[in-house]
KOLZATI-308506 format. One line per field, with one value per residue (C-alpha): y, z negated, x; residue in three letters; residue number from 1. Coordinates in pm, whole numbers, plus 50000, padded with zeros to 5 digits. Each point is the difference from the previous one (the first is absolute). Layout:
py	Y / ...
pz	Z / ...
px	X / ...
r	ala / ...
k	NUM / ...
This chain:
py	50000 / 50349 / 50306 / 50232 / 50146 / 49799 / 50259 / 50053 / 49638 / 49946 / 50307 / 49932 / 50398 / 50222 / 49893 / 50289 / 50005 / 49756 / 50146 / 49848 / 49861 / 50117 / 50376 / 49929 / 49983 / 50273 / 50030 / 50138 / 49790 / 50240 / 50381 / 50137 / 50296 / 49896 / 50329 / 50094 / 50231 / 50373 / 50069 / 50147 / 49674 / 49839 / 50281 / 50030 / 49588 / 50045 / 50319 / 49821 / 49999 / 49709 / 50294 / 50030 / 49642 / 49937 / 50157 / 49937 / 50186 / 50240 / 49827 / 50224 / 49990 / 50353 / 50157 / 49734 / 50097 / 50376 / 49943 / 49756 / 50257 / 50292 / 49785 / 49959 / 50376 / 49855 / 50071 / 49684 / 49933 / 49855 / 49742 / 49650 / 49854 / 49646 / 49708 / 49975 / 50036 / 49634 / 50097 / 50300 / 49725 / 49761 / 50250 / 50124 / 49635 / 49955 / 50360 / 49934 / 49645 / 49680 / 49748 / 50199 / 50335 / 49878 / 50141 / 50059 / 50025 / 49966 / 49693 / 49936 / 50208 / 49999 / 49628 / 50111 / 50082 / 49713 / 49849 / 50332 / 49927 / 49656 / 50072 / 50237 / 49666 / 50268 / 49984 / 50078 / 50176 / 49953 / 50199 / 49963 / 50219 / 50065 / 49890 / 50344 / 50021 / 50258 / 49991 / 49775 / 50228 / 49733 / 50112 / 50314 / 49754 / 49723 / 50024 / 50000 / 50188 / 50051 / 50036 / 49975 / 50140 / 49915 / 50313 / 49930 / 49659 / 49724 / 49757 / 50188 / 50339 / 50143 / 50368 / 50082 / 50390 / 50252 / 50106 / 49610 / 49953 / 50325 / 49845 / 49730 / 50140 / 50175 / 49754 / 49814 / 50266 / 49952 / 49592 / 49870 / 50138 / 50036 / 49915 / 50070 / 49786 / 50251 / 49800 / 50054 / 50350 / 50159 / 49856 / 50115 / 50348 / 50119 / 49919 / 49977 / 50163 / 50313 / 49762 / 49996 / 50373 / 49923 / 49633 / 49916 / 49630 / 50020 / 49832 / 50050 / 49728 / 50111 / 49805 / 50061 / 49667 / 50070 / 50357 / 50068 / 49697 / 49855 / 49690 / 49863 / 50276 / 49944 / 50373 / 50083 / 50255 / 50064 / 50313 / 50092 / 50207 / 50042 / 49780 / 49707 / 50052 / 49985 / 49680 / 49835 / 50111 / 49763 / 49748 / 50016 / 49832 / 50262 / 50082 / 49855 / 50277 / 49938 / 50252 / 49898 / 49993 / 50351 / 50179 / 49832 / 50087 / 50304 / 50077 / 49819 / 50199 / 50337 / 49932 / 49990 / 50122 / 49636 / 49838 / 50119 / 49951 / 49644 / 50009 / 50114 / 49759 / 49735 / 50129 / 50060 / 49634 / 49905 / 50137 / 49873 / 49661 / 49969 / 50119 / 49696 / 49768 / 50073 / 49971 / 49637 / 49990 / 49962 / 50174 / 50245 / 50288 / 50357 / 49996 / 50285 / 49824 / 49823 / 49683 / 49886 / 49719 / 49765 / 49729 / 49739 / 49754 / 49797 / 49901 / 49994 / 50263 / 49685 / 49877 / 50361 / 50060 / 49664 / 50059 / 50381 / 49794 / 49775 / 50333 / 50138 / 50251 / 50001 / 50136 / 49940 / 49727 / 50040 / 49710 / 50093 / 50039 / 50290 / 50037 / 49689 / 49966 / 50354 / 50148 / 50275 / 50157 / 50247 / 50284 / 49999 / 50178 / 50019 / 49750 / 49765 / 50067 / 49885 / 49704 / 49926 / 50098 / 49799 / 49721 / 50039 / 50002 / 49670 / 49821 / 50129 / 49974
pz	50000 / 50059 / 49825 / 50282 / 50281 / 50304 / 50162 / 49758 / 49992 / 50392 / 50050 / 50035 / 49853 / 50048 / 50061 / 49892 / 50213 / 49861 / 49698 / 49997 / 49630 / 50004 / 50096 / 50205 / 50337 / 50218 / 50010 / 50253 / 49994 / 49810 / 50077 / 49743 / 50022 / 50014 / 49790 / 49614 / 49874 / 49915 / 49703 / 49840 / 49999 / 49808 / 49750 / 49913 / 49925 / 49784 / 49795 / 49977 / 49608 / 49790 / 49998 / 50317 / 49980 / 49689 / 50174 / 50292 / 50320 / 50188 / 50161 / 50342 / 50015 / 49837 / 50161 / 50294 / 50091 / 49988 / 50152 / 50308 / 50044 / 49996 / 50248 / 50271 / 49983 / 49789 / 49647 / 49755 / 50054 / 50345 / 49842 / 49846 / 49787 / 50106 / 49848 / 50374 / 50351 / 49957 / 49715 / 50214 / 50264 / 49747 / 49840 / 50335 / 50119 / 49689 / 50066 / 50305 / 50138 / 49892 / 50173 / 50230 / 50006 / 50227 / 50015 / 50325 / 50109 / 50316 / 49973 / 49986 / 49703 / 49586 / 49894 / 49639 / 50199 / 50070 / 49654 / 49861 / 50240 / 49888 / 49647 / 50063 / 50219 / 50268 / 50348 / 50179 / 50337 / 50130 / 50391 / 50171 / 50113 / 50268 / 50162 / 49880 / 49701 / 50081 / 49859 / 50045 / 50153 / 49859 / 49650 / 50009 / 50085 / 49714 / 49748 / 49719 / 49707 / 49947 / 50277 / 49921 / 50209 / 49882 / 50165 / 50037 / 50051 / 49852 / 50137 / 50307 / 49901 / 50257 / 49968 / 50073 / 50056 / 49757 / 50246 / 50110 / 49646 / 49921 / 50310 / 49866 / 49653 / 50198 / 50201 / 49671 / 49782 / 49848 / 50041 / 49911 / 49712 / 50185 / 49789 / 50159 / 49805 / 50039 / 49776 / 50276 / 50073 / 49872 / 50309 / 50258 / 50204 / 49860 / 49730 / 49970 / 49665 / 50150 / 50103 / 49677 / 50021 / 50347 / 49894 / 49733 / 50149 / 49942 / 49768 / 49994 / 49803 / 49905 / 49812 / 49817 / 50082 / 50347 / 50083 / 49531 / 49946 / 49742 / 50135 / 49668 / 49792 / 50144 / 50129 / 50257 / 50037 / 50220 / 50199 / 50064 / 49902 / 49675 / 50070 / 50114 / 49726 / 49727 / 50125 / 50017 / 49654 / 49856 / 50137 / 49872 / 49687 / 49669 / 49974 / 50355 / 50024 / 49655 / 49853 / 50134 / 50391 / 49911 / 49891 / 50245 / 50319 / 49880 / 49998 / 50333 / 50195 / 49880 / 50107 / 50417 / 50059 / 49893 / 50136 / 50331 / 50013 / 49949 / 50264 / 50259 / 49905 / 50079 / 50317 / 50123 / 49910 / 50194 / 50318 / 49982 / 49926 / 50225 / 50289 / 49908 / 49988 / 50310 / 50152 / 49888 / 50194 / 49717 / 50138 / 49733 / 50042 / 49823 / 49628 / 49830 / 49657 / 49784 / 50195 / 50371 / 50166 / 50216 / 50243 / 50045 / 50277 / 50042 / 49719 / 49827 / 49706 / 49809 / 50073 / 49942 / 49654 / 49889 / 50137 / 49796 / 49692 / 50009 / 50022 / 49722 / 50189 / 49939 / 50280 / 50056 / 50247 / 50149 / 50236 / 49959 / 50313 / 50205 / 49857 / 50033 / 49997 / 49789 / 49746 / 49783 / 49894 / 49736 / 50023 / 49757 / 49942 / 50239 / 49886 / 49938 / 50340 / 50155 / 49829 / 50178 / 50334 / 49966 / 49907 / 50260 / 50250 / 49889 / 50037 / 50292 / 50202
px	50000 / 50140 / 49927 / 50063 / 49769 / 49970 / 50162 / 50300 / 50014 / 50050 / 50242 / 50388 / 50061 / 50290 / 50339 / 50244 / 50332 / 50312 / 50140 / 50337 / 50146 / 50309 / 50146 / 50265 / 49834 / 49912 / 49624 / 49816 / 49684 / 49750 / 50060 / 50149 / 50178 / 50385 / 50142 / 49878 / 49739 / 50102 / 50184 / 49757 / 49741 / 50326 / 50048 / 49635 / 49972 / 50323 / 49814 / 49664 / 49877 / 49885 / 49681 / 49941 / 49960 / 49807 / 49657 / 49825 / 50095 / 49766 / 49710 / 50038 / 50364 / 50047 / 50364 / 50007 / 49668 / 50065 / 50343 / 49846 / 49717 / 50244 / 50178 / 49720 / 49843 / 49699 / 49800 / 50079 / 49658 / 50116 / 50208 / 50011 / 50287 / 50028 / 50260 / 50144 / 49833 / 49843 / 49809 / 49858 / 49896 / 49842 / 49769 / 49901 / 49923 / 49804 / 49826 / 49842 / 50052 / 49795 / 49804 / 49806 / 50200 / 50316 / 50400 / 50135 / 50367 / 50238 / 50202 / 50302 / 50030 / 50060 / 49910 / 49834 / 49678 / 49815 / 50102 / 49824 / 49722 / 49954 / 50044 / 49686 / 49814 / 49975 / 50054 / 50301 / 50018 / 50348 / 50032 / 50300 / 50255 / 50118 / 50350 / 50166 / 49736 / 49750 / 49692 / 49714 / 49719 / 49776 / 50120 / 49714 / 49741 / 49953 / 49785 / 50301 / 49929 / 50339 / 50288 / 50353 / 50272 / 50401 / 50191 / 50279 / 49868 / 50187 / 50110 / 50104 / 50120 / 49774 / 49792 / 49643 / 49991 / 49780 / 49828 / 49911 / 49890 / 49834 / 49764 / 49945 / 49840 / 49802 / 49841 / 49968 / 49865 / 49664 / 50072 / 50306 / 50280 / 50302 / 50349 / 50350 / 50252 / 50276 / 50261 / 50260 / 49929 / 50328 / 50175 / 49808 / 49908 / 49687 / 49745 / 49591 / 49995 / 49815 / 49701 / 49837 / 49915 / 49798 / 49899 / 49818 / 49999 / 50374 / 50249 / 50397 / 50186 / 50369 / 50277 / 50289 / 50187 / 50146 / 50128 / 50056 / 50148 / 49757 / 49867 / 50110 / 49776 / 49660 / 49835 / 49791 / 49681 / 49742 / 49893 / 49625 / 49749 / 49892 / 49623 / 50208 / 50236 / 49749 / 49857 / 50309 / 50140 / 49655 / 50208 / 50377 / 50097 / 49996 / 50331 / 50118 / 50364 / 50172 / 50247 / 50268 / 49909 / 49824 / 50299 / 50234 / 49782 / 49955 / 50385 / 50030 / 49744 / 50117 / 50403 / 49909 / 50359 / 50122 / 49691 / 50036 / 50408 / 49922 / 49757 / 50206 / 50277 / 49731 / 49916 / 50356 / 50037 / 49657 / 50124 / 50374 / 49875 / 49741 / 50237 / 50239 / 49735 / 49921 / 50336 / 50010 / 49637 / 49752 / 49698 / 49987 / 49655 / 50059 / 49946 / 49844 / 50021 / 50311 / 50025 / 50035 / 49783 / 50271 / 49910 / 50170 / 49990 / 50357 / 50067 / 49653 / 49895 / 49959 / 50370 / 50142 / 49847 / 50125 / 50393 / 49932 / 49899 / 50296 / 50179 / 49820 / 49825 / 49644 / 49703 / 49657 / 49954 / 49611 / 49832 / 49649 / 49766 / 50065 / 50335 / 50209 / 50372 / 50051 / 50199 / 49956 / 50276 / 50031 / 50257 / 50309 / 50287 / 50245 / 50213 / 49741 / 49903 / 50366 / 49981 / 49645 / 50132 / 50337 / 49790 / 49739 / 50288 / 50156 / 49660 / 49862 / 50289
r	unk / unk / unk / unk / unk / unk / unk / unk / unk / unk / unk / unk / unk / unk / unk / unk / unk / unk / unk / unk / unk / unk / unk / unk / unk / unk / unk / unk / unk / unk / unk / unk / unk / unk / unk / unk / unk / unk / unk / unk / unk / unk / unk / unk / unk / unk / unk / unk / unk / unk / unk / unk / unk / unk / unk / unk / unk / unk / unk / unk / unk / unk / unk / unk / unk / unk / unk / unk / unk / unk / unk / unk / unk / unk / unk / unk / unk / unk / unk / unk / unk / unk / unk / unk / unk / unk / unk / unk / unk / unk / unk / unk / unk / unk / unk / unk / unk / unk / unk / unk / unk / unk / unk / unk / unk / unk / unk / unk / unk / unk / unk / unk / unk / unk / unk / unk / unk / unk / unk / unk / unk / unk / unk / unk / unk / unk / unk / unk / unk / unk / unk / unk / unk / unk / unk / unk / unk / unk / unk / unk / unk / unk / unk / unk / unk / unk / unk / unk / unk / unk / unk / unk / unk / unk / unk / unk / unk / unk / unk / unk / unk / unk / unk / unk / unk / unk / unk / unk / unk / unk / unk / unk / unk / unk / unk / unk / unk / unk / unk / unk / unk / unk / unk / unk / unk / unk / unk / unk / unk / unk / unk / unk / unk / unk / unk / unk / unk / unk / unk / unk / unk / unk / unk / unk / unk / unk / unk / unk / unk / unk / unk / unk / unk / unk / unk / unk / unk / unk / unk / unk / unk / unk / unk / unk / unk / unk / unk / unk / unk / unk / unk / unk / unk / unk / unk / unk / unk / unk / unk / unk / unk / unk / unk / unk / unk / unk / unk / unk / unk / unk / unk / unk / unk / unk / unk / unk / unk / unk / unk / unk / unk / unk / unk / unk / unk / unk / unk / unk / unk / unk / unk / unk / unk / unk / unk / unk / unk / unk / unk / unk / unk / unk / unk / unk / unk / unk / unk / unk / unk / unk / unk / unk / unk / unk / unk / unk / unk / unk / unk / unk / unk / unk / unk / unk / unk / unk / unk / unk / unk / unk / unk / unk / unk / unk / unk / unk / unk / unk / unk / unk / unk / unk / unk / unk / unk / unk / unk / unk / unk / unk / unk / unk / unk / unk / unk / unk / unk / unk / unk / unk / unk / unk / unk / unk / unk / unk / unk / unk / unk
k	1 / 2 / 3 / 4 / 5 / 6 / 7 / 8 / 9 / 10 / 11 / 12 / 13 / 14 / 15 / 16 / 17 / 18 / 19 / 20 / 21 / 22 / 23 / 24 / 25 / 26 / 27 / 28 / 29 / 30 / 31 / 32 / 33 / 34 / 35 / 36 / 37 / 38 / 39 / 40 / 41 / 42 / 43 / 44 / 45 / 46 / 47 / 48 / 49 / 50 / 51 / 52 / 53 / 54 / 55 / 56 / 57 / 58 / 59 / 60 / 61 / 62 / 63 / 64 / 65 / 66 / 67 / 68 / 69 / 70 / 71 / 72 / 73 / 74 / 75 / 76 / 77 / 78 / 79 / 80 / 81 / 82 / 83 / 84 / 85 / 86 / 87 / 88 / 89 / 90 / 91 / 92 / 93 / 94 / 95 / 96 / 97 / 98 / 99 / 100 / 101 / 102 / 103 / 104 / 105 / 106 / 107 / 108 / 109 / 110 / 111 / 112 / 113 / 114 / 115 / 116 / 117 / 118 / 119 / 120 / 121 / 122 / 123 / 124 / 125 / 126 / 127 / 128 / 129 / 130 / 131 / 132 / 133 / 134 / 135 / 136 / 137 / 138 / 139 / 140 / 141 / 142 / 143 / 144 / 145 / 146 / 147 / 148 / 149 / 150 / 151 / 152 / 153 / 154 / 155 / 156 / 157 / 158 / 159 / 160 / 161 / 162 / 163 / 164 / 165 / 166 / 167 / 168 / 169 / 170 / 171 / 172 / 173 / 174 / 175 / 176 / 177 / 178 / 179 / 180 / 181 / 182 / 183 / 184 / 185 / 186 / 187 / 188 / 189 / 190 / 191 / 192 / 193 / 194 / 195 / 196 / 197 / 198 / 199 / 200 / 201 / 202 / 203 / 204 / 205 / 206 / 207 / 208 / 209 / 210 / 211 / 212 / 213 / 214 / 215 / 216 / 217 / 218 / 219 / 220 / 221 / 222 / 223 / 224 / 225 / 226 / 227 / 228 / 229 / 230 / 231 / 232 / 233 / 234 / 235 / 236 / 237 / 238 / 239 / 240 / 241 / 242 / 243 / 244 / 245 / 246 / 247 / 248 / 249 / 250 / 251 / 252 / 253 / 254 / 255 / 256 / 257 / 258 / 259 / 260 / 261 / 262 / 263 / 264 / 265 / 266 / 267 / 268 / 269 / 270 / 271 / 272 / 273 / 274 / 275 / 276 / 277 / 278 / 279 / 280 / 281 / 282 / 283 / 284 / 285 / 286 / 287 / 288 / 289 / 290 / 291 / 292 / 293 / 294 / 295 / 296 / 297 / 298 / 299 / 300 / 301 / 302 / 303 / 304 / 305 / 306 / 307 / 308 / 309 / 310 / 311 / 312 / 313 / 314 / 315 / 316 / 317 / 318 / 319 / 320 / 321 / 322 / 323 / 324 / 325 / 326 / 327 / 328 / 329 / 330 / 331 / 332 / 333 / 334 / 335 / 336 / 337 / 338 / 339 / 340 / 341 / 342 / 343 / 344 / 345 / 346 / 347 / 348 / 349
């Protein structure tokens, strides 16, 4: 006998990316940011007082959501403190999705939304894209309660334009929420955050992981306005941003001088190491987010990420439909870029 839901019962749930043991290796199989957070994020976890810890934190978020709404040229009232981007996703799922109010998405894209889907025993609409990854046209035209959009979309690094998406809310106002997972954003040329003032269908989701470093902190907030905001908030947890992730995002939002220097040392990186991938003739599309998307044909993707493991060099190896014989490589430092490329030479030679 089993305890669970039917449906939680017959789901296979999220599988994270391969955390490897030991730290020795060079990992660039989940992408995170190669280089540390600012300074500042460091001194402000050293000062933090046995106080500060004692009480609950802020139920909104406090600084972090005055510093994020500062940030995106909105009133606090326009933003939600979430514990990362997922969390975001999961209380939007459970906002608006169930068994007859479907989520739609183009495929291939972030793999945590049909689990959420299927956690909610609603329907998923997956619509393809394209060969270079435009847009389903179909997307405007389901009856989805809730569409998600990953721009930058992950896996493949590739970058639906504002103006793309500020059509589509449109043509989905007044019948489906629209959310733009924009956990990659940092990377790329140009942001949706102005949306919300047109949209009231609209729904940013930022993180903290990629372009600040924190993956290991757990931040991430919502844009939209202030309706949509107050119906989510019945769903978050009580105290959902503790003390510590409040006063560290805080720090880490206000010092954009170091935020954006480690930005461009990512994107310097993107470009140099997508050029040399493509000299040893990995097809290798434009990236607009911390990672590149590689095919592989001679030897397989399969083949090459097992020669990187032995190597310990870790990627993302991806063989799903629509996608097969890929790799997903997040960008490191320069050196631990060399030491991909020198191995990448040996085995595909």
């Amino acid at each position: 006998m089993s305890y669970f839901r039917e449906n939680i019962e017959k789901m296979a749930g999220y599988v994270p990316g391969f955390q490897p043991k030991t730290s020795d290796v060079i990992k660039l199989n989940t992408n995170e940011n190669p280089y540390t957070p600012s300074p500042a994020v460091l001194n402000v976890i050293h000062n933090l007082s046995g106080e500060q810890l004692r009480k609950y934190p802020d139920t909104l978020g406090g600084m972090a959501r005055e510093a994020a709404a500062k940030l995106n040229g909105v009133s606090p009232e326009y933003i939600m403190c979430t514990n990362g981007g997922d969390e975001l996703l999961s209380i939007a799922v459970r906002a608006f999705c169930d068994e007859h109010r479907p989520l739609a998405y183009p495929v291939p894209t972030y793999s945590l939304y049909p689990v959420l889907a299927e956690i909610q025993n609603a329907k998923a609409i997956e619509l393809p894209f394209d060969a270079e990854f435009n847009l389903p046209s179909a997307l405007a035209k389901t009856d989805a309660a809730l569409t998600i959009v990953c721009n930058p979309n992950a896996p493949s690094g590739s970058f639906t334009s504002v103006d793309e998406l500020a059509s589509l809310a449109d043509e989905l106002k007044g019948k489906s929420v629209l959310l733009i997972d924009e956990a990659y954003i940092d990377f790329a040329p140009a942001n949706c955050a102005a949306l919300v003032k047109k949209f009231d269908n609209v729904i940013i989701l930022r993180s903290l992981s990629k372009g600040y470093s924190l993956a290991g902190l757990r931040f991430g907030y919502a844009i939209a306005q202030p309706k949509l905001i107050e119906g989510l908030l019945k769903l978050k947890d009580s105290y959902n941003t503790d003390a510590v992730a409040i006063a560290v995002a805080t720090v880490a939002l206000n010092d954009q001088k170091y935020f954006r220097a480690n930005v461009e040392k990512v994107m310097a990186e993107r470009k140099r190491l997508t050029s040399e991938l493509r000299k040893l003739r990995l097809a290798v599309p434009d990236s607009s987010s911390n990672f590149v998307w590689a095919k592989c044909s001679r030897p397989s993707a399969e083949t090459v990420y097992n020669k990187l493991v032995e190597r310990n060099i870790y990627v993302r190896f991806w063989n799903s439909p629509g996608i097969k014989d890929n790799l997903r490589i997040s960008i490191g430092t320069p050196e631990q870029n060399d030491k991909l490329l020198a191995a990448l030479k040996e085995i595909l030679k």
